[in-house]
Residue frames as a rotation matrix with the C-alpha (Angstrom) as fourth column:
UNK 1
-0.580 -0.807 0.109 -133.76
-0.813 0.581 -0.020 69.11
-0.047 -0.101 -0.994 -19.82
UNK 2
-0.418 0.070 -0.906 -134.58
-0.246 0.951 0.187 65.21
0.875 0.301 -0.380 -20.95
UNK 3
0.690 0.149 0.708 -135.62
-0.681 -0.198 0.705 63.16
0.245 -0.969 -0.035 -18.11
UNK 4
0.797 -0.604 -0.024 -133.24
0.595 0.791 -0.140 60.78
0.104 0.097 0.990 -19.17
UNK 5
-0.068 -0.787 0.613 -130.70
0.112 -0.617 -0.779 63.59
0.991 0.016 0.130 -19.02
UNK 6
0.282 0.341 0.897 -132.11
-0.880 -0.281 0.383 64.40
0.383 -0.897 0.221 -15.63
UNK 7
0.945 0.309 -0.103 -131.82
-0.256 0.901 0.351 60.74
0.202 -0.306 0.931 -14.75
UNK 8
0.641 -0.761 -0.103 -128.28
0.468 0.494 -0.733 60.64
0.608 0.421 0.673 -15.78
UNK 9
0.131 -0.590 0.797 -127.35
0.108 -0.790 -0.603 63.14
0.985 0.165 -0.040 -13.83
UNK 10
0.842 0.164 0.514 -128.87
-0.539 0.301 0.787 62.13
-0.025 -0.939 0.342 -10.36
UNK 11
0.946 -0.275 0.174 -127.18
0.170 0.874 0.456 58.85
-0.277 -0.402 0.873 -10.52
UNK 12
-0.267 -0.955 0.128 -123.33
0.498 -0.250 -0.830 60.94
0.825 -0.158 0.543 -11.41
UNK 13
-0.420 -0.606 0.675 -123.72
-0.359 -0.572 -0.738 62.74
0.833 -0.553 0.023 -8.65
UNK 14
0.659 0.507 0.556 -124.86
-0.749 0.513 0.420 60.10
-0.072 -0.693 0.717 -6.37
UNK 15
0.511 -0.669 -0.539 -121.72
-0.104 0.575 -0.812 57.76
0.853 0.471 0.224 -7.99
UNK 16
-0.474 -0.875 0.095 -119.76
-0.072 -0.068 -0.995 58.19
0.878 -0.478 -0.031 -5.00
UNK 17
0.278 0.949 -0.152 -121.23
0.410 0.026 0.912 57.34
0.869 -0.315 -0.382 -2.27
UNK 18
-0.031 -0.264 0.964 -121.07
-0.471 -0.847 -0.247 59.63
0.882 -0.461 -0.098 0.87
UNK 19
-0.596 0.001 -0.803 -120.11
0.559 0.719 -0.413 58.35
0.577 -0.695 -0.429 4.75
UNK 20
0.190 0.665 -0.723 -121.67
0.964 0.015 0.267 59.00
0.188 -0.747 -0.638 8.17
UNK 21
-0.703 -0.357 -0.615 -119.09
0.398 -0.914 0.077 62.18
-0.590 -0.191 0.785 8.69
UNK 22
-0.986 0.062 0.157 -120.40
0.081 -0.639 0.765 63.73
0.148 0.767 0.625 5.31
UNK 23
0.042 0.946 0.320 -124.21
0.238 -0.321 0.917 63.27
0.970 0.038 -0.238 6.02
UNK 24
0.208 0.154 -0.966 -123.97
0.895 -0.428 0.125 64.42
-0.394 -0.891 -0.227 9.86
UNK 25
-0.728 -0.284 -0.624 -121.97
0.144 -0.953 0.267 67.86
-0.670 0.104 0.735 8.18
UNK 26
-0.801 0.569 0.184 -124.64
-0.050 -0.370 0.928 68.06
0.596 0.734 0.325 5.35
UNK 27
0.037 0.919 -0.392 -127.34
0.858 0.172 0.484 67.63
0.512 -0.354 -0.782 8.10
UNK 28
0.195 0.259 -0.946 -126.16
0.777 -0.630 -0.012 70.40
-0.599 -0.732 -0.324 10.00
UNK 29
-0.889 -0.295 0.351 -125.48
0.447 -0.390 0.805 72.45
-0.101 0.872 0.479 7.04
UNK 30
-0.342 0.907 0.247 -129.37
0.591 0.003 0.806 72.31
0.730 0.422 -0.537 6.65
UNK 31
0.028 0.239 -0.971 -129.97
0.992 -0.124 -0.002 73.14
-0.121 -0.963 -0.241 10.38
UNK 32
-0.296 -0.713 -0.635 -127.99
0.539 -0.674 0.505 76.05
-0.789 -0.193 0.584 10.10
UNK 33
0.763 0.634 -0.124 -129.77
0.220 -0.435 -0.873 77.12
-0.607 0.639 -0.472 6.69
UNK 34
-0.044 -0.638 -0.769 -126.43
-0.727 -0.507 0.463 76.53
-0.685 0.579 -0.441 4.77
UNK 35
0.824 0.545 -0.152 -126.03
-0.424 0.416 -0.804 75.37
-0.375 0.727 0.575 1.71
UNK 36
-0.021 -0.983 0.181 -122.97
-0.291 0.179 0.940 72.83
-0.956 -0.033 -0.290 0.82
UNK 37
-0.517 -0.202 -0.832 -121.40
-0.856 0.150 0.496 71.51
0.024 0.968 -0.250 -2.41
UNK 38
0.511 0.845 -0.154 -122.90
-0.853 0.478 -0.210 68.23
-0.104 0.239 0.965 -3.91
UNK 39
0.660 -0.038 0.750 -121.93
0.069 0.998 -0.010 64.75
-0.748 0.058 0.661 -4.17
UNK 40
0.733 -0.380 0.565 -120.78
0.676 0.506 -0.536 65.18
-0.081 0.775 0.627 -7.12
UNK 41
0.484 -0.652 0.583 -118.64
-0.337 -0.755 -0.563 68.54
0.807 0.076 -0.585 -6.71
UNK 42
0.573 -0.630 0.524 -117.13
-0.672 0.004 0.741 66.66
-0.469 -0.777 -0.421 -3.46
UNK 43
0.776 -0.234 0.586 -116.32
0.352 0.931 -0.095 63.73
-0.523 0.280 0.805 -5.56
UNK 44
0.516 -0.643 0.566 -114.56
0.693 -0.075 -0.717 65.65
0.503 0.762 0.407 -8.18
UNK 45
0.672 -0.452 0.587 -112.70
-0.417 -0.886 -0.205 67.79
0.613 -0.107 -0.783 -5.72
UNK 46
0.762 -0.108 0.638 -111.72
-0.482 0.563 0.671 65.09
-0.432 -0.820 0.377 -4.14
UNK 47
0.782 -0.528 0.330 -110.23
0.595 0.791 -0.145 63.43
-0.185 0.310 0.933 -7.37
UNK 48
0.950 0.066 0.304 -108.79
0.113 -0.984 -0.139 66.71
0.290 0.166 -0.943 -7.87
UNK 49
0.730 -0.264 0.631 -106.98
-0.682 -0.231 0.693 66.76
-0.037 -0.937 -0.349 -4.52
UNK 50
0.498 -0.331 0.802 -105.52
0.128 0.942 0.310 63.11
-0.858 -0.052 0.511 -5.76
UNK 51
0.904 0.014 0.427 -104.33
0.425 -0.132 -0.896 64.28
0.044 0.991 -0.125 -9.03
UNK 52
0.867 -0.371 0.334 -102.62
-0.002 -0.671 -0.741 66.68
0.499 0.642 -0.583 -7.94
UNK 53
0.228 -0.718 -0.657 -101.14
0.726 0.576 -0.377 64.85
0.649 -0.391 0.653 -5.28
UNK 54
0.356 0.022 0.934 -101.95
-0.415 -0.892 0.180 68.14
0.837 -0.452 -0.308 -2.62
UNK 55
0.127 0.006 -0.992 -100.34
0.809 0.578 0.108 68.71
0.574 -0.816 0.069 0.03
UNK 56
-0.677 -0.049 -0.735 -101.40
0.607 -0.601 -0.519 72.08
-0.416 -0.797 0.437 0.67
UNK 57
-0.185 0.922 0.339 -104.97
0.841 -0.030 0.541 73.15
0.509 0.385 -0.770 0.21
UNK 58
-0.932 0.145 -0.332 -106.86
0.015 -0.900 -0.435 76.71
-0.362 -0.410 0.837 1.04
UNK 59
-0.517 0.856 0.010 -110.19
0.827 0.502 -0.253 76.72
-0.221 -0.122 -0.967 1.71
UNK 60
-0.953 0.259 0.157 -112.39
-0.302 -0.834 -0.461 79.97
0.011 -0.487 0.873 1.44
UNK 61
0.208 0.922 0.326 -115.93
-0.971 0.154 0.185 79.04
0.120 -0.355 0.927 3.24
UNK 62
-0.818 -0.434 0.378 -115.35
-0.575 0.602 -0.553 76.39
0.013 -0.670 -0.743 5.81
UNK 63
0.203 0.929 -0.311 -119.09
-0.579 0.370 0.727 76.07
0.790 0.032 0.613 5.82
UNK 64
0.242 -0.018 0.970 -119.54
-0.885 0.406 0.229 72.69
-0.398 -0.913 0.082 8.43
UNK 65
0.133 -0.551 0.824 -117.02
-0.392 0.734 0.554 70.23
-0.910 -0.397 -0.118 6.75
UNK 66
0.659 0.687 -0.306 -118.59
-0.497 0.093 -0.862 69.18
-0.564 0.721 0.403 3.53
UNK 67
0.781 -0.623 0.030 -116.00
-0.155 -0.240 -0.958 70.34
0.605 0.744 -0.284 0.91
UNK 68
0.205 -0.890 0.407 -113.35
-0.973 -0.141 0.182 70.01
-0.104 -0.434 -0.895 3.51
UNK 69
0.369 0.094 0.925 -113.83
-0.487 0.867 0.106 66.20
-0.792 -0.489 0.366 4.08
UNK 70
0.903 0.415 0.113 -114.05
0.134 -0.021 -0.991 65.61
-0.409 0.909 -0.074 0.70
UNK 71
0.556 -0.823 0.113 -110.59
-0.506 -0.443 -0.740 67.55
0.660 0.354 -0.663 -0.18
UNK 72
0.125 -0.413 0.902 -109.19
-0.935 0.255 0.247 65.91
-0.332 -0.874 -0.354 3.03
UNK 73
0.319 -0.086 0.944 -109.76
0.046 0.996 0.075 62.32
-0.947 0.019 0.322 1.94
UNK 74
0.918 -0.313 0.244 -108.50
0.307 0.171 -0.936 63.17
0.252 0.934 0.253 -2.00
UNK 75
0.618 -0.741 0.262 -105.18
-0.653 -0.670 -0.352 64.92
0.437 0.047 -0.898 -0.50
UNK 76
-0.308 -0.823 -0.477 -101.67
-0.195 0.545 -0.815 63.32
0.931 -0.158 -0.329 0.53
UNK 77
0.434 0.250 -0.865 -101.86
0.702 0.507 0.499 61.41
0.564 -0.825 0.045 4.00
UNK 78
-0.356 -0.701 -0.618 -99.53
0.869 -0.492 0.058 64.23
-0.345 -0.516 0.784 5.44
UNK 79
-0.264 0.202 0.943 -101.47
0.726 -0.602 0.332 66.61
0.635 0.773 0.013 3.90
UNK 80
-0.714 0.046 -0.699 -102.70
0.460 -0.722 -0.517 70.34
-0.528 -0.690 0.494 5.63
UNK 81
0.018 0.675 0.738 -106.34
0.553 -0.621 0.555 72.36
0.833 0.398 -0.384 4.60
UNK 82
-0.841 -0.063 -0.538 -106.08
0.340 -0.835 -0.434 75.66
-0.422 -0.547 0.723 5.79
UNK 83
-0.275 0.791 0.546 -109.98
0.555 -0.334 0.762 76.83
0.785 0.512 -0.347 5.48
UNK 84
-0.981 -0.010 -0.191 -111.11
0.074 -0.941 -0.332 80.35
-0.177 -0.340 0.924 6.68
UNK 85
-0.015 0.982 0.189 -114.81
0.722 -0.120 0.682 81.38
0.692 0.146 -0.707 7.36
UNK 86
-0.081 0.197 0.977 -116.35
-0.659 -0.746 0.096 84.40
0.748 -0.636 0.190 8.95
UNK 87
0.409 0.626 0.664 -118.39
-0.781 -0.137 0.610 82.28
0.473 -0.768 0.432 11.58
UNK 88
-0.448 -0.465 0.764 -116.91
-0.894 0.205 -0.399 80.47
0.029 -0.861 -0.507 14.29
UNK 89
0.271 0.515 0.813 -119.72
-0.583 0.760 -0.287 78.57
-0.766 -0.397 0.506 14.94
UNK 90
0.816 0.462 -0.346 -119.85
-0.575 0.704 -0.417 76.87
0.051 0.539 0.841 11.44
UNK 91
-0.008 -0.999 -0.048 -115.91
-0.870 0.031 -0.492 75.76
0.493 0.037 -0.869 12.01
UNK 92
-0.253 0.065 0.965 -116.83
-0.789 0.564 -0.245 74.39
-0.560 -0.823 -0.092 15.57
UNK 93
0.830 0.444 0.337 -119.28
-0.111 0.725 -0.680 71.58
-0.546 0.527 0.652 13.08
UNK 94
0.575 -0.530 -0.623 -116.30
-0.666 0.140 -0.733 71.49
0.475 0.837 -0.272 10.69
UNK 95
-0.558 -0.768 0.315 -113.75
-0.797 0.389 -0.462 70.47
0.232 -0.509 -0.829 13.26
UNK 96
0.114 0.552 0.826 -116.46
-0.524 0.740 -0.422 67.51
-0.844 -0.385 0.373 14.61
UNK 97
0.907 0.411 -0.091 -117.21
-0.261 0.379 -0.888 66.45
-0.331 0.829 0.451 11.27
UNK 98
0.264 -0.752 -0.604 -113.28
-0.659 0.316 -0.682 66.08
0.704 0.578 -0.412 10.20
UNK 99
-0.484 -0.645 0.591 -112.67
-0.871 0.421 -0.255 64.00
-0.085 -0.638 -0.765 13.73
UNK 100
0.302 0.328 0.895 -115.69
-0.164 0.943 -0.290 61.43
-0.939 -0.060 0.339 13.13
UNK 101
0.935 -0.165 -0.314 -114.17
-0.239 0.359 -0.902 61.20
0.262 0.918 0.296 9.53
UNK 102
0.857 -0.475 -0.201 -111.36
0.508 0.844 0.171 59.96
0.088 -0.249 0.965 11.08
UNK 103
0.090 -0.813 0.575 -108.66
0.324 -0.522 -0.789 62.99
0.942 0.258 0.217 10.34
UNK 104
0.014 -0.325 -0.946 -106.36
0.999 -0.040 0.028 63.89
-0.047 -0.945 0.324 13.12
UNK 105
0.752 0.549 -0.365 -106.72
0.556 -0.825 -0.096 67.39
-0.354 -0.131 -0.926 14.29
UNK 106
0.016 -0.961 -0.277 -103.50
0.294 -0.261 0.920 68.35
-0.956 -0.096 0.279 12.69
UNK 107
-0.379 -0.080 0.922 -104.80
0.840 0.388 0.379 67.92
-0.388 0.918 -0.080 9.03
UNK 108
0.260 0.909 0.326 -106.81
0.868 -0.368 0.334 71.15
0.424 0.197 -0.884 9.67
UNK 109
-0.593 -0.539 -0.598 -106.12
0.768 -0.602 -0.219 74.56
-0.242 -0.590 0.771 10.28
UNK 110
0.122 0.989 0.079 -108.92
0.942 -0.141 0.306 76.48
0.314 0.037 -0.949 11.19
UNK 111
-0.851 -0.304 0.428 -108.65
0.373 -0.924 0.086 80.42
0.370 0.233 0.899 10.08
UNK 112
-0.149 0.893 -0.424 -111.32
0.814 -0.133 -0.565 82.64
-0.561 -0.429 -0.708 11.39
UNK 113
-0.198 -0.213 -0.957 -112.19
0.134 -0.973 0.189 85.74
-0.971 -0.091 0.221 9.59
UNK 114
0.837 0.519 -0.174 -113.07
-0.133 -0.115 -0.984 87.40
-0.531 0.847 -0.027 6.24
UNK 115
0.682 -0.473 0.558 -111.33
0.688 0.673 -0.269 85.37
-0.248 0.568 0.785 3.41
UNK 116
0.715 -0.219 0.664 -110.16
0.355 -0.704 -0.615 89.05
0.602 0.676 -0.426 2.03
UNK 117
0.596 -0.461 0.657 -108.27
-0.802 -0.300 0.517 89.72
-0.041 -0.835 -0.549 5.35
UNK 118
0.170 -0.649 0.741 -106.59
-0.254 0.698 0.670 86.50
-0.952 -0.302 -0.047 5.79
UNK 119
0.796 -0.315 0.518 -105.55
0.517 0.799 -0.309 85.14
-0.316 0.513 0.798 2.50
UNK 120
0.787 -0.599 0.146 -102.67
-0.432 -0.704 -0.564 88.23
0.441 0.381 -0.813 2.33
UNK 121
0.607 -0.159 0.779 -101.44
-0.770 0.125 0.625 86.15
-0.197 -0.979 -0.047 5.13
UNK 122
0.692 -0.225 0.686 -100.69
0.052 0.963 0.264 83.00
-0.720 -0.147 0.678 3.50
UNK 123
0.265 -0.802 -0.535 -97.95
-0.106 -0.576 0.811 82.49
-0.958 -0.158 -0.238 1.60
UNK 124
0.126 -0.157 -0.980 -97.05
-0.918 -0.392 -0.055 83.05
-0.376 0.906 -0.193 -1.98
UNK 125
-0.157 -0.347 -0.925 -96.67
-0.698 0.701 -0.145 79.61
0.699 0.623 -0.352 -4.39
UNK 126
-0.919 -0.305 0.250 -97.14
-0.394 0.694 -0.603 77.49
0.010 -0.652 -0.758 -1.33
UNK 127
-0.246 0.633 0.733 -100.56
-0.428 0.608 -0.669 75.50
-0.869 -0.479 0.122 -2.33
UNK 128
-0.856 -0.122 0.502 -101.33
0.179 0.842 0.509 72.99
-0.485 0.525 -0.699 -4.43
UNK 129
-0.290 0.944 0.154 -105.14
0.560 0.037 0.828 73.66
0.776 0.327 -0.540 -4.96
UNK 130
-0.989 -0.148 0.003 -107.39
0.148 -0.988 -0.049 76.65
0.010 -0.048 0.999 -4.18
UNK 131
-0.426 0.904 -0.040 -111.40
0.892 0.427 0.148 75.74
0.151 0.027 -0.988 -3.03
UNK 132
-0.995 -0.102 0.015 -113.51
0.097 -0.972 -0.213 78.90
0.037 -0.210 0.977 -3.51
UNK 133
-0.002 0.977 -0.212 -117.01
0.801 0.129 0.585 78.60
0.599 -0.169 -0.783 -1.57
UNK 134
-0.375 0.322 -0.869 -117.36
0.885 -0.153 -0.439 81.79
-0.275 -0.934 -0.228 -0.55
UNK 135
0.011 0.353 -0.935 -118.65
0.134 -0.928 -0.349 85.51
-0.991 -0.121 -0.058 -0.75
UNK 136
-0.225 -0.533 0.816 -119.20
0.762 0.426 0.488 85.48
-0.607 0.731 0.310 -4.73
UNK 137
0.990 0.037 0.136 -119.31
0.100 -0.864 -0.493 89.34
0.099 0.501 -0.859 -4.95
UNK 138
0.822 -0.570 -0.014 -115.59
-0.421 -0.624 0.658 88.40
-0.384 -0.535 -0.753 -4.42
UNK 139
0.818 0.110 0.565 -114.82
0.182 0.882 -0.434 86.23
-0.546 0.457 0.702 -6.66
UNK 140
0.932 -0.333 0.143 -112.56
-0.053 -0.514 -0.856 88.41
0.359 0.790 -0.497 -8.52
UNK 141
0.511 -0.625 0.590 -110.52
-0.767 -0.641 -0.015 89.02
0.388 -0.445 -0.807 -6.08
UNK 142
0.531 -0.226 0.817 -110.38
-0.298 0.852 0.430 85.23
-0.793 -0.472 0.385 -4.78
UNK 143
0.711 -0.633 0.307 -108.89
0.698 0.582 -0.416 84.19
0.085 0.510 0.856 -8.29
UNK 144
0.489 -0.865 -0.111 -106.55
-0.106 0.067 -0.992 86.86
0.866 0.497 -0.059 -8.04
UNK 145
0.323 -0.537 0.780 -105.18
-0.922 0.006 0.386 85.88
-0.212 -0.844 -0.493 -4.44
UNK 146
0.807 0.061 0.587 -105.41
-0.071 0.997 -0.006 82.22
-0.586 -0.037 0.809 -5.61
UNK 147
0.820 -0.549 0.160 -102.91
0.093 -0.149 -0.985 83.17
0.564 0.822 -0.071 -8.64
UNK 148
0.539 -0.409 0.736 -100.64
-0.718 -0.680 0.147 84.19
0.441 -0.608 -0.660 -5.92
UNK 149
0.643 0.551 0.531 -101.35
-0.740 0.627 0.245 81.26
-0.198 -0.550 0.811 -3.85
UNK 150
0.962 -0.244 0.124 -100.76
0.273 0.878 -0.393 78.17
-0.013 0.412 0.911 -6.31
UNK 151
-0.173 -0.724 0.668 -97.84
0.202 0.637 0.744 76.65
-0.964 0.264 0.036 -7.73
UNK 152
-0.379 0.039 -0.924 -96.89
-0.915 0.129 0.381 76.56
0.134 0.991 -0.013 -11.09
UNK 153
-0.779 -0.162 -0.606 -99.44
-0.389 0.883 0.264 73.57
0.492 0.441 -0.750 -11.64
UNK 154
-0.817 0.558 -0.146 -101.96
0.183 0.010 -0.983 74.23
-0.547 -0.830 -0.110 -9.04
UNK 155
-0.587 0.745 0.316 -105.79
0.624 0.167 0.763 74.24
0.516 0.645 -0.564 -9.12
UNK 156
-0.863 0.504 -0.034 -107.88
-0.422 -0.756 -0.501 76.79
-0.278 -0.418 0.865 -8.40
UNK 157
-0.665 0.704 -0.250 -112.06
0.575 0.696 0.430 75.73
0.476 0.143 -0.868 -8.01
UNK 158
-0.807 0.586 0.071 -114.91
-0.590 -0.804 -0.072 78.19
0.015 -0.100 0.995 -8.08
UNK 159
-0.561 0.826 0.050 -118.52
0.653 0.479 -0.586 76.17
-0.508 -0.296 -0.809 -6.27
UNK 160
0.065 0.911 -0.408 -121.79
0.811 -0.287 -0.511 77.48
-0.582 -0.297 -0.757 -7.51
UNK 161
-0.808 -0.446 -0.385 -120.81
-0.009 -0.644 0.765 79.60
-0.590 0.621 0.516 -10.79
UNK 162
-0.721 0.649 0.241 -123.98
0.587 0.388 0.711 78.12
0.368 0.654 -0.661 -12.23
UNK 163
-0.997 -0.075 -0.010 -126.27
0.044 -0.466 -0.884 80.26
0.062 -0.882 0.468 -9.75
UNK 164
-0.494 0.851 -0.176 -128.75
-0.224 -0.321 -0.920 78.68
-0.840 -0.416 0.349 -9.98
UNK 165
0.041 0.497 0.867 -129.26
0.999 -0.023 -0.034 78.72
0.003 0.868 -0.497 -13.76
UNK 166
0.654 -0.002 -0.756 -129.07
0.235 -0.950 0.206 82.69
-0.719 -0.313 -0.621 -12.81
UNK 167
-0.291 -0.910 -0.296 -125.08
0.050 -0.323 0.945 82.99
-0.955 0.261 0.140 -14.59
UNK 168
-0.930 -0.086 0.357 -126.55
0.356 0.023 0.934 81.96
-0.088 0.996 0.010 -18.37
UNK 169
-0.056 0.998 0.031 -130.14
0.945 0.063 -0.320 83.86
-0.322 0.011 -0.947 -17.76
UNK 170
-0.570 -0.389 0.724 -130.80
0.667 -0.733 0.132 86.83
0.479 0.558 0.678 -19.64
UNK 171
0.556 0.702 0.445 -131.89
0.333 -0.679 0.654 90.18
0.761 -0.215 -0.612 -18.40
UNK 172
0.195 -0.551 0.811 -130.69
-0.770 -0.598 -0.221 91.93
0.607 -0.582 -0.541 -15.11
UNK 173
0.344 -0.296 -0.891 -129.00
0.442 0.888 -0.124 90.02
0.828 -0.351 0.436 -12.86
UNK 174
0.956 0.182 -0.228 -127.90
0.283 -0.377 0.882 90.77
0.075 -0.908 -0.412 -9.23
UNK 175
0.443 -0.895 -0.048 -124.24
-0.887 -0.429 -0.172 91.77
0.134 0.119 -0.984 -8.42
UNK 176
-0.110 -0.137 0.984 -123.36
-0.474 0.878 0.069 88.37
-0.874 -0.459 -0.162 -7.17
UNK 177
0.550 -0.198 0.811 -124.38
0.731 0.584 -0.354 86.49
-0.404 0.788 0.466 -10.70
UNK 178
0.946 -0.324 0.019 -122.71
-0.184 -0.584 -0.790 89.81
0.267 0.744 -0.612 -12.59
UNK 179
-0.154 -0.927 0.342 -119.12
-0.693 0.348 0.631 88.76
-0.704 -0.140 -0.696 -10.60
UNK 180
0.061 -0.053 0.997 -119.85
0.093 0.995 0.047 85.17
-0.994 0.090 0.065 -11.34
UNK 181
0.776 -0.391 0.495 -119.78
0.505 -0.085 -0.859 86.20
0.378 0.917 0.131 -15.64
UNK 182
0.847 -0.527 0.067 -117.04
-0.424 -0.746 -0.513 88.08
0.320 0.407 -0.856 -15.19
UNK 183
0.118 -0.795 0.596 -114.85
-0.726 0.340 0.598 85.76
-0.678 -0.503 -0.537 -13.02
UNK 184
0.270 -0.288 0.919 -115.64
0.343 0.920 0.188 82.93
-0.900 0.264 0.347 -15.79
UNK 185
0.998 0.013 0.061 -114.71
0.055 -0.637 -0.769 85.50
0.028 0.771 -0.636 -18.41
UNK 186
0.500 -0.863 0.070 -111.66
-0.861 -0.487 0.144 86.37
-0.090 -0.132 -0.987 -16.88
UNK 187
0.239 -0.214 0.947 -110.90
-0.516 0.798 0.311 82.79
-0.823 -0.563 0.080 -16.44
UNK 188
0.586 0.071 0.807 -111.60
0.465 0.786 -0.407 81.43
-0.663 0.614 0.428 -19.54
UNK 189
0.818 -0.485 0.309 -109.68
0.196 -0.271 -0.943 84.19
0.540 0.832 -0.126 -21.60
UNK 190
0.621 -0.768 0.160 -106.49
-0.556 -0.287 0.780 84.06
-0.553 -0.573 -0.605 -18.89
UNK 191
0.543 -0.703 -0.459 -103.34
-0.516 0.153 -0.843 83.30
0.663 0.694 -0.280 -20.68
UNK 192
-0.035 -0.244 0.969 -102.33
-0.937 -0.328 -0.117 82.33
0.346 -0.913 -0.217 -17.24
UNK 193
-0.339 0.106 0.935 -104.67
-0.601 0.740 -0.302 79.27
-0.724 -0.664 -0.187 -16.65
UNK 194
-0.884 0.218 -0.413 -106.18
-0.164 0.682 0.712 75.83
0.437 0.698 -0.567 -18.35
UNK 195
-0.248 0.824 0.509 -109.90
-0.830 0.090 -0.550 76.15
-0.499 -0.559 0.662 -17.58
UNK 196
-0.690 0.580 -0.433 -112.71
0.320 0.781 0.535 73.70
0.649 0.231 -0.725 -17.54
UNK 197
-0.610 0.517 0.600 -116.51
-0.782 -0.269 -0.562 73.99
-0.129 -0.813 0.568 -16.15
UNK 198
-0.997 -0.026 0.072 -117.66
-0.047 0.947 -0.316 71.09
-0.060 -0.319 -0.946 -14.48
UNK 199
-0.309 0.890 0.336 -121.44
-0.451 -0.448 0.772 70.40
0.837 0.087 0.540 -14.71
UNK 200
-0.226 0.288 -0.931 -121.77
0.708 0.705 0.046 68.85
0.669 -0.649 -0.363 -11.45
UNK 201
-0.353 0.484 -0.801 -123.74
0.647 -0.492 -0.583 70.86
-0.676 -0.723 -0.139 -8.38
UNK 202
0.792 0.560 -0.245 -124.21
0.473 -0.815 -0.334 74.30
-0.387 0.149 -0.910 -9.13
UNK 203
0.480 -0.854 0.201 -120.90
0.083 -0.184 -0.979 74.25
0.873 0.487 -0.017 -11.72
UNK 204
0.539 -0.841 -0.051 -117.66
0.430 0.222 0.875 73.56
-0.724 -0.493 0.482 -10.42
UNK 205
0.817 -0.569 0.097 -114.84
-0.245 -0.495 -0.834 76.24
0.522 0.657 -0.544 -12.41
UNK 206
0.626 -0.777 0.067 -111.86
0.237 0.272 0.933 74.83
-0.743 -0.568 0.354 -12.32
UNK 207
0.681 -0.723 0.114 -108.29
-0.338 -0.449 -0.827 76.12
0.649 0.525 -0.550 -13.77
UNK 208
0.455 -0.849 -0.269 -104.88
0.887 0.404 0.222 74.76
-0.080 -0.340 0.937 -13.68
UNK 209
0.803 -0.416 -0.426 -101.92
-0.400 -0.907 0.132 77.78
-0.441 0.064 -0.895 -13.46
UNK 210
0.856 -0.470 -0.214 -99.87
-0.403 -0.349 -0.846 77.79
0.323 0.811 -0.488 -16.35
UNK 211
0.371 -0.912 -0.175 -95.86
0.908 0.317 0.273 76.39
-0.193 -0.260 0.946 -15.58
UNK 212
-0.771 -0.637 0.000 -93.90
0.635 -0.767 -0.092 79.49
0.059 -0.071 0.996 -15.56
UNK 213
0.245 0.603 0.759 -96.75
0.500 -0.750 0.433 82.01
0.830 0.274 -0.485 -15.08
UNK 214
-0.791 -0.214 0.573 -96.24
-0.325 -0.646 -0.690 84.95
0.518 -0.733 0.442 -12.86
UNK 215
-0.501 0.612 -0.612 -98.06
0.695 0.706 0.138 84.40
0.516 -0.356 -0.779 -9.69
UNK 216
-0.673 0.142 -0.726 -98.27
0.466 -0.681 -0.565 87.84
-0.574 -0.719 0.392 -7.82
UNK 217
-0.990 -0.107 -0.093 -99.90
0.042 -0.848 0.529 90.12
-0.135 0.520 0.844 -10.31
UNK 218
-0.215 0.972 0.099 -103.82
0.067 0.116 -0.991 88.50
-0.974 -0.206 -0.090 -10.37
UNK 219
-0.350 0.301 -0.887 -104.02
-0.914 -0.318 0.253 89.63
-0.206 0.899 0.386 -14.16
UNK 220
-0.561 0.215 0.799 -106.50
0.364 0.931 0.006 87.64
-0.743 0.294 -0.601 -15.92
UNK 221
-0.732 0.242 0.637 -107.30
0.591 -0.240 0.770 88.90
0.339 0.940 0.033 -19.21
UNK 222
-0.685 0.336 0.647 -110.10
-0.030 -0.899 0.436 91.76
0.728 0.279 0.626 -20.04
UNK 223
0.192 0.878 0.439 -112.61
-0.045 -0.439 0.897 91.28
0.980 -0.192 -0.045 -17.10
UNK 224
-0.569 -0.553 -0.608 -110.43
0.739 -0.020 -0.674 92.22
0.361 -0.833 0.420 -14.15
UNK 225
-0.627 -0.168 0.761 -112.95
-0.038 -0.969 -0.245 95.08
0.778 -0.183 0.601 -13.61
């Protein structure tokens, strides 16, 4: 890469600039030895969230606010994120981080537990947009629960598809980057959705669902395996 290309890119994903909430949750993020979305991937989930005029979001990987804020401040004033993480603890930081960003504690509904367990839970067609930061040997399975999930018109958003540089390297690859080709495989040849991959963090896959598309069924063209 240029460094002018390099250059260009710092200063988009630095465009937006980030409050006190967002660097206190990216500080403990570090602490904690996690890793959150970027500037730019909050920005554009954020405009996302405004687009589509959400007023019901699903999180998978709460992480400690980040991506929540972010989706929180692009979504309807009456809006609800329901975001689900194994660990307790990293919630507890989530829930801090959405009160000094100003969001009453209502905007937030905090799921413990593995994403695969709880998202059978939630209910069919009833969300606008679909944030997927989590386990990405599970990826498969997250777009088809998200299919489920959305609306005719909903968005579905895969963090960190880029792994690294890991997803377009040749040779073996762990299981984790082998999901990650196959989920943007399945994605891009779904009759289902309108993709697009974002170059901002570590890629941002995003896909609208189709008006009239079946939601229950997960099919997404040839790499469902």
């Amino acid at each position: 890469m240029t460094g002018n290309r390099q250059t260009s890119w710092a200063f988009a994903d630095a465009f937006v600039a980030e409050d006190d909430a967002l660097r206190w949750a990216r500080d403990r993020a570090r602490e904690i030895g996690l890793r959150s979305v970027s500037p730019g991937a909050g920005a554009a989930l954020r405009m996302l969230a405004a687009t589509a005029g959400a007023k019901a979001v699903a999180e998978i990987g709460t992480g400690t606010g980040v991506s929540g804020i972010h989706l929180l401040h692009g979504m309807r004033p009456d809006g609800v994120l329901t975001t689900v993480d194994p660990e307790p603890e990293r919630q507890q930081f989530a829930r801090q981080a959405f009160r000094e960003a100003g969001f009453a504690s209502n905007r937030a509904r905090f799921i413990p537990g593995r994403a695969l367990e709880v998202l059978p839970r939630l209910a069919d067609s009833g969300y606008d947009l679909v944030f997927c930061d989590g386990d990405r040997t599970e990826c498969l399975d997250y777009l088809a629960e998200s299919l489920r999930l959305l609306r005719p018109g909903g968005l579905v958003c895969f963090e960190g598809v880029f792994a690294d540089g890991r997803t377009m390297g040749s040779g073996p690859q762990p299981v984790e980057v082998v999901r990650l080709r196959e989920l943007l495989r399945a994605v891009r040849e779904s009759t289902d959705l309108v993709p697009s991959l974002l170059p901002v963090g570590d890629g941002l896959l995003c896909a609208t669902k189709r008006q009239g598309s079946p939601g229950g069924s997960g099919r997404t063209g040839a790499a469902g395996t």
